[in-house]
N, C-alpha and C positions, 0 to 999 in steps of 0.2 A: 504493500500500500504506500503509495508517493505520499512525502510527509508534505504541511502547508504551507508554502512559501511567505506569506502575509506575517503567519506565527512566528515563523523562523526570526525574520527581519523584526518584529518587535523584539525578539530577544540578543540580538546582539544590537540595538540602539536601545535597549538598559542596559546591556552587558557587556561591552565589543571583546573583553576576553573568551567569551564561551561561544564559540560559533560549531560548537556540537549539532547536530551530526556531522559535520565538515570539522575537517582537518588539515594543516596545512602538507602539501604533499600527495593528497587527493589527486586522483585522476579525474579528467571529464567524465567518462563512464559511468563513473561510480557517481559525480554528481547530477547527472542525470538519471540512473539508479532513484535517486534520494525525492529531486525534485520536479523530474520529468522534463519533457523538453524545455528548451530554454525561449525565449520570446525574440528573442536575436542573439547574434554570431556575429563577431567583427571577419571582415576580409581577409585581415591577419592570420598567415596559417605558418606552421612548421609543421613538420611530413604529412600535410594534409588535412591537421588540426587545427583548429581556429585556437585566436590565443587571447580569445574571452569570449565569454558567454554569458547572457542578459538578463535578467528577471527580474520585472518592473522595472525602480530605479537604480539599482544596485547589480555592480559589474564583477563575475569572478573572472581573476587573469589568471594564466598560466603561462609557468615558466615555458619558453620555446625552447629549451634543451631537453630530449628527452629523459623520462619517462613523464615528462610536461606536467606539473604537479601543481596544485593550486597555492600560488604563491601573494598574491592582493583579492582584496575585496574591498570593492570602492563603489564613493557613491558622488553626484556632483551634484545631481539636481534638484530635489526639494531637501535632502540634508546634507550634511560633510560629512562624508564618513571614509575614513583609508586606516586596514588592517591590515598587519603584515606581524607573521610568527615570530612570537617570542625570542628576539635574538639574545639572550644570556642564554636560553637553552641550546645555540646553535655555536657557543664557547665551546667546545669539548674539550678534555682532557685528551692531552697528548697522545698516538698510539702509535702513530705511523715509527716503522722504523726503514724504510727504505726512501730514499731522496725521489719525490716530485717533482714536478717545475712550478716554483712559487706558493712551495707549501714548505710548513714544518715539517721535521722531523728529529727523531731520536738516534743516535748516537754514541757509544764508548760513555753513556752514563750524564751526554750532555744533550742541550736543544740547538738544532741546524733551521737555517733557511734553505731552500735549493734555488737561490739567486739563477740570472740569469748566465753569468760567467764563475761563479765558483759558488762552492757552499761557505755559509757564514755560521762561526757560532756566536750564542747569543750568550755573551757572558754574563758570570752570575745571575743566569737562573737554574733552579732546579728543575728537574722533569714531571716532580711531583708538584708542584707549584707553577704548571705552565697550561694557560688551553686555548686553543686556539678554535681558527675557521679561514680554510683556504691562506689569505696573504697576513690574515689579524688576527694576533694574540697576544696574551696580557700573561700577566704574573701577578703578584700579588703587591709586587712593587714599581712595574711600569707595562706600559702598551706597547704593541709593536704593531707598525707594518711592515711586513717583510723581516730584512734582518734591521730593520732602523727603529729606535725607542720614540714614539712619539713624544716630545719634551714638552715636559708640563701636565699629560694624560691624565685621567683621574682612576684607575685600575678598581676603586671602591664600582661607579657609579658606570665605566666603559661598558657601551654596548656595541654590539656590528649593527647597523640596518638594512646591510643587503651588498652586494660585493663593491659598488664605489663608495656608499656612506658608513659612517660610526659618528657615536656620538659619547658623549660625558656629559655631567653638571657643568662643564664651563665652555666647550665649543664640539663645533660639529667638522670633521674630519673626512679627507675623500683621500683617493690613493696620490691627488699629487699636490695635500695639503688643505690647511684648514677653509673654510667656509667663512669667510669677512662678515661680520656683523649679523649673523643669523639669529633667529627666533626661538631660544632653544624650546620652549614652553610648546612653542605651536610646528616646528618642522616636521614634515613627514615625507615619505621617500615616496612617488609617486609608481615605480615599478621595481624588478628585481634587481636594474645596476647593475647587467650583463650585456652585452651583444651577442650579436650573433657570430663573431669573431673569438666569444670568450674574454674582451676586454672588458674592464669597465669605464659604465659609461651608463646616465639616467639623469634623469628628472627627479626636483625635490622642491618642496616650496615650505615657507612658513605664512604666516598671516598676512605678512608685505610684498612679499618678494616671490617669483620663481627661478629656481638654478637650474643649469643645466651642465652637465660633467660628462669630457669626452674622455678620461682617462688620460691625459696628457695637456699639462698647462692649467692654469688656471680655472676655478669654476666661473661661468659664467652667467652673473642677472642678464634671466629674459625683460629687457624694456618692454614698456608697454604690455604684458601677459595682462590679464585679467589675472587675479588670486583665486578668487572665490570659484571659479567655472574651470580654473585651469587644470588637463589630466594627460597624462600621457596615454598613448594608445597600447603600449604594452612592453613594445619592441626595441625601447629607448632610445631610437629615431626620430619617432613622432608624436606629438602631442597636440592638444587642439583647446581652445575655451570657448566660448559664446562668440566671439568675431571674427577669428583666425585660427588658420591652421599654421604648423610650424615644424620645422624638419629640421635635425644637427641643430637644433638649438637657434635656429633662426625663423622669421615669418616668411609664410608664401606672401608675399605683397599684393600677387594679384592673384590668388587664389578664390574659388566659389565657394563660399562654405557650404551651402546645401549642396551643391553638388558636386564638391569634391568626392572621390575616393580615392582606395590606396590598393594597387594593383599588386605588391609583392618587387621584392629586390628592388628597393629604395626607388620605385616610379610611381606614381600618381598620376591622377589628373581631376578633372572640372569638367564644366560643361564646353568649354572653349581651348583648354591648353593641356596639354602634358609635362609632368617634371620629373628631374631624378631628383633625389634629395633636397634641398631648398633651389635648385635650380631650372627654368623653362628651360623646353628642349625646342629651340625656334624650329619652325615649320614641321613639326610633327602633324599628324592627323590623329585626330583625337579621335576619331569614330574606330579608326582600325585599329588601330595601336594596341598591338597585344606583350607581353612578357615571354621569353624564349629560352630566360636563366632555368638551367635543369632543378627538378627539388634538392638533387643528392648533389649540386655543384661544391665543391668547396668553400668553405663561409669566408675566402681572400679571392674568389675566382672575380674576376671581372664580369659583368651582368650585359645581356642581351634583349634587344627586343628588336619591333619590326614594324612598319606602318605598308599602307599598299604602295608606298613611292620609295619608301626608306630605309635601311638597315643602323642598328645603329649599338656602339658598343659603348657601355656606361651611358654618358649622354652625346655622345662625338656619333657625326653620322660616321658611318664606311663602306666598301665599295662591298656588294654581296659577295665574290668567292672569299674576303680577307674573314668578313662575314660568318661564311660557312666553314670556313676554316676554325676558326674557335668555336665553334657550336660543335664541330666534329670535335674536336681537343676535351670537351666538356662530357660529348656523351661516351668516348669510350674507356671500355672498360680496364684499371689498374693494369 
């Protein structure tokens, strides 16, 4: 018997920590299982999956890395509402003993980073007094990212928010540095702060302000965002509020909002233009204009598509054999 969506949603807007029967980590399946079809599906797919799913006002997202697990539950339009799992429970105690890339590890009795060009250790800590997640972990006497001591950290109060953000009682933390003048009372991270390259990189706003963090340099305030209506789409590309849409952290300028959508492998379009990423693709055709990027492409492959007049790679037109030439590079097999 499909349990009642309406009940559910009173109970986590008294409660946002109990979103029992859901879990985070959940499969679509399973919440379909719970609540039965969904009332809409965003565009956004990974192996086929869409990477949210609707009922009424309120949006579940799922991580686009498989086994695609429910990772936010948000809401923008008659309340505010953005939950994302327990991250003190997503601290673990150290286990690994063999070197990842960009993970901790254990050691001859000590704690390693597996940096990109060597391993690092992390002195004076102990392995009992160490837990980590992916690139962040704490001690009982500082924080790390990676092999570096975030200086100043609050190790009492440090939480992770999802692979670009972490926070403390005194600031809010991304992989290439703190967050300037943030809200800490009101911040919340708007998606997982993953790509689809595995870097991080998302959306995150407080009560003033929206950021956005491509993993490299500076975060950056979205001018002009609305706060209150602003959401990321999922994918940490794209995001949109009440008047614009916006991509890599920038606005489409001339985008439709009603009639924008997002075709897959950073292109879009309106009722009049096509883009890749914040950028128009001049003389595209918007009517034909389809996506050619394979599912299984590699998440560095360079993306394709095609109109009735034009071939075109990323957003650069090119001649069709150079064309079918990396579509053939794409599709065949290892």
């Amino acid at each position: 018997m499909k349990q009642d969506f309406t009940i559910w949603r009173n109970q986590i807007l008294q409660n946002p920590r109990d979103i029992s029967p859901l879990k985070f980590g959940i499969s679509q399946d399973e919440v379909i299982e719970i609540f039965g079809n969904p009332d809409a599906v965003s565009t956004m797919r990974s192996d086929g999956k869409p990477l949210i799913l609707k009922y009424h006002d309120i949006e579940l997202h799922f991580d686009r890395k498989a086994p695609h697990g429910l990772c936010l539950i948000y809401s923008d339009d008659d309340i505010e509402l953005s939950i994302t799992a327990e991250q003190e429970e997503t601290l673990q105690p150290i286990t690994n003993t063999e070197p990842v890339d960009n993970e901790f590890f254990l050691r001859d009795g000590a704690v390693y980073f597996s940096g990109l060009y060597e391993n690092g250790l992390l002195k004076e800590v102990a392995p009992k007094d160490f837990c980590c997640w992916h690139y962040w972990g704490k001690s009982s006497a500082a924080c790390f990212l990676g092999g570096i001591r975030l200086r100043g950290a609050d190790p009492a109060s440090f939480r992770v928010l999802n692979y670009a953000y972490a926070m403390d009682k005194t600031a809010v933390y991304t992989t290439s540095g703190r967050v300037s003048d943030a809200e800490l009372a009101a911040f919340q991270v708007l998606d997982n702060g993953q790509n689809d390259s595995g870097a991080p990189q998302g959306y995150a706003k407080d009560s003033r302000q929206v950021y956005f963090h491509n993993g490299d340099g500076k975060v950056k305030v979205i001018k002009g965002a609305e706060v209150s209506s602003f959401r990321s789409l999922g994918d940490t590309y794209f995001a949109r509020d009440e008047k614009r849409i916006y991509a890599y952290g920038k606005q489409l300028p001339k985008a439709e909002l009603t009639s924008w959508e997002l075709l897959g492998h950073w292109y879009s379009r309106d009722a009049r233009r096509v883009y890749y990423l914040n950028r128009e693709i001049k003389g595209a055709d918007r009517d034909s204009f389809v996506v050619c990027t394979p599912l299984d492409a590699a998440p560095l492959a360079d993306h394709l598509a095609r109109d009735k007049d034009h071939f075109y790679q990323n957003d650069e037109m090119i001649e069709e054999t150079l064309w079918l030439e990396r579509l053939h590079e794409m599709t065949q097999e290892p």
